[in-house]
C-alpha positions, 0 to 999 in steps of 0.5 A: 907140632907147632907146623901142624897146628899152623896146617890146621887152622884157618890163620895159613893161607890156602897155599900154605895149608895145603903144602903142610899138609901134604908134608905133616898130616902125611908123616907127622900125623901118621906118626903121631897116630900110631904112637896114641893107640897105646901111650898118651900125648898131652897138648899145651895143657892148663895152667899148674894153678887154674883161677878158681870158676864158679860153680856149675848150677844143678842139675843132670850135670857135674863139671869140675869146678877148678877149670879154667873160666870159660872163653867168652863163647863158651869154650871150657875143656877139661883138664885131662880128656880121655878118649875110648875108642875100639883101635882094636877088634872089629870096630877099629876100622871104623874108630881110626877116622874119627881119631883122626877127626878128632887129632885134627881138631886137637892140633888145630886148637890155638887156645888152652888144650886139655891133656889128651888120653887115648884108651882101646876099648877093643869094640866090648863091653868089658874092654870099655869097662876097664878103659873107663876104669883106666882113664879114671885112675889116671885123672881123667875128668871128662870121657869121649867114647866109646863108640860101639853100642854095646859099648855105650849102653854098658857104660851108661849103666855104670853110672860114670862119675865125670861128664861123658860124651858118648859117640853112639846111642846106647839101647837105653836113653842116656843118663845124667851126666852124659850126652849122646853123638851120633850119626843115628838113622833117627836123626836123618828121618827127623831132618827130612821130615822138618826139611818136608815141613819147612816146604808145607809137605804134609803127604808123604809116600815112603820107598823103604827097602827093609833094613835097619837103617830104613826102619830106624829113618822111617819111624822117625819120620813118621813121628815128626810128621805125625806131631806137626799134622803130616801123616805117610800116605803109604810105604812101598817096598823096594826089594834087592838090586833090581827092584820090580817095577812099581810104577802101577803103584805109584800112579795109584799112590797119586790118585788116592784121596790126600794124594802125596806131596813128596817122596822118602827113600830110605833106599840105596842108590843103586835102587834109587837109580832103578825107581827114579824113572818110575817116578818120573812116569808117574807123575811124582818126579816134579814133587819133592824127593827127599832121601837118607845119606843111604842113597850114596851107596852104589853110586858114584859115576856120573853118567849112570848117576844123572837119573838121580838128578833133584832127589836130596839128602842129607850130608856133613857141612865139610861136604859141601863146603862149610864147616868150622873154620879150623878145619881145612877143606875135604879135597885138601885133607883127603890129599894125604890122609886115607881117613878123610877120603870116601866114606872115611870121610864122614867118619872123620867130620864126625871125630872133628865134631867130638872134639868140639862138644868136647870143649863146649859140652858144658856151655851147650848143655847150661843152654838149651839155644846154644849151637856149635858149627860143627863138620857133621852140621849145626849141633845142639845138646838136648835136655835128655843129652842127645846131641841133635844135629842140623845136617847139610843138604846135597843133591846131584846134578849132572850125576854129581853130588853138589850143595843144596843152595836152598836147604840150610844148615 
């Protein structure tokens, strides 16, 4: 384990991350994967007798005291975390990156590590009831998961006695003691509406083709901008693979009154590369073209995909190159672990993440200005518990996914 926590941490040179990696994550790693989704692996661990901390001030959370004092940038793990997630049943595709994610962080964690559970909730909420209850009577005092939905609303209902990080939003806000980590629709509307308004965008026609992920961006686009005095002049509907030409209502779009500052697709790709010329001839080519991380569905050749040239969208900050310094880049990792690789990819940066609120969760939630450079972007914990999250920017040029230089995050 010693060589692996060496692959995964900023302290290897490029070199030799890169042949530990290909040698560790691939077998090692594996190994060690197979082996969490029944029994427990503990780490380094805490001291027998921890130096007592000061107490926690009141309020929506209770940590537990007899942690070590925290680091002086706010690193504080719990003694005992356990993770809850669906390594069976229909969500276990989905479960397997983030576990990865999160290992990688794990073992890429020089300082004190907590003892680490795993727990199958089997994607129900009965199953994540008696994964909770498990996890309890075996000492846990700070919960990761579940991740399914149903699941985390039928934990939140529970009223759970120790800290949890939730890697979804349930159907109700989250109550005390818990936070809430997502890679919602809801927050990549939000972003692109303050991305739009940090540009002076107040008009802004929305493409949308109907689903839910469309549905859940757009109103929280048009709630961001209603608050700061934008308003959406208009929605167009981009229907099916093929959509049909809707150049005669863009150009109608541009003459009303108000005009249109710039364009949201909550679209896929493989729509967005049919629209984009009607754009282009309408005259809204010129003007911002902002998306959801939906529009990389359906893409991925270069020649087919330069018609998409200048619309951005957001991404993970692992994406484009940033990121902790722990974690080694995408191209290197995705060499020899499938679950970094494609869209897995955004599923592990978003397990890696949940490893880092893990530690930091009470020194974000005690301080509302507090960030953490994740993987998925730059989190912060709000005063309800859900973590909000600053993205990256990506655009295409020459048909290639390539960094927004100008977006932040």
């Amino acid at each position: 384990m010693a060589a692996l926590s060496q692959a995964l941490t900023a302290r290897a040179t490029p070199r030799a991350r890169r042949h530990a990696l290909r040698g560790l994550l691939s077998v090692s790693l594996a190994a060690l994967l197979a082996s969490c989704a029944t029994v427990q692996t503990t780490g380094s661990g805490v001291s027998a007798t921890p130096e007592p901390a000061a107490p926690t001030d009141p309020g929506r959370w209770t940590f537990e005291g007899d942690r070590p004092a925290a680091e002086r940038d706010g690193y504080r793990p719990p003694r005992k975390l356990a993770v809850l997630l669906p390594m069976s049943g229909s969500l276990a595709t989905a479960a397997a990156p983030v576990r990865d994610g999160l290992l990688a962080g794990y073992y890429g964690e020089r300082r004190t590590r907590p003892e680490l559970a795993f727990y199958d909730t089997a994607g129900t909420a009965s199953g994540t009831a008696a994964a909770y209850a498990r996890a309890m009577a075996e000492g846990a005092d700070q919960i990761v998961g579940p991740l399914g939905r149903d699941e985390v609303g039928s934990l939140f209902q529970s009223a759970p006695a120790v800290p949890v990080l939730a890697l979804n939003r349930g159907p109700s806000a989250a109550p005390e003691n818990t936070a809430a980590f997502s890679l919602a629709p809801e927050d990549e509307g939000d972003a692109a509406a303050q991305y739009l308004l940090a540009r002076n965008v107040r008009n802004v026609l929305v493409l949308s083709n109907g689903d839910e992920n469309a549905r859940r961006s757009v109103d929280a686009l048009r709630a961001r901008l209603t608050q700061a005095g934008g308003t959406i002049t208009g929605t167009v509907a981009i229907v099916g693979d093929t959509p049909a030409d809707q150049t005669d209502v863009f150009r109608n779009a541009v003459t009303s009154e108000g005009g249109v500052d710039a364009v949201f697709l909550a679209i896929r790709g493989n729509q967005a590369r049919v629209i984009a010329p009607q754009l282009s001839v309408a005259g809204l080519g010129g003007r911002p073209r902002v998306g959801t991380s939906q529009l990389t569905l359906g893409t991925g050749q270069a020649q087919e995909d330069q018609i998409l040239d200048g619309i951005v969208f957001p991404t993970e900050r692992w994406s484009t190159g940033a990121g902790p310094r722990a974690l080694p880049p995408q191209a290197t990792v995705a060499v020899d672990l499938p679950t970094a690789r494609g869209p897995a990819a955004r599923l592990f940066a978003f397990g890696f993440d949940a490893w880092l609120l893990s530690g930091y969760l009470e020194h974000l939630s005690r301080n509302s200005d507090a960030t953490l450079d994740g993987a998925t972007g730059i989190l912060r914990v709000a005063a309800d518990g859900n973590v909000m999250r600053q993205p990256a920017w990506a655009t295409w040029r020459g048909g290639t996914i390539v960094a927004q230089a100008d977006a932040g995050g």
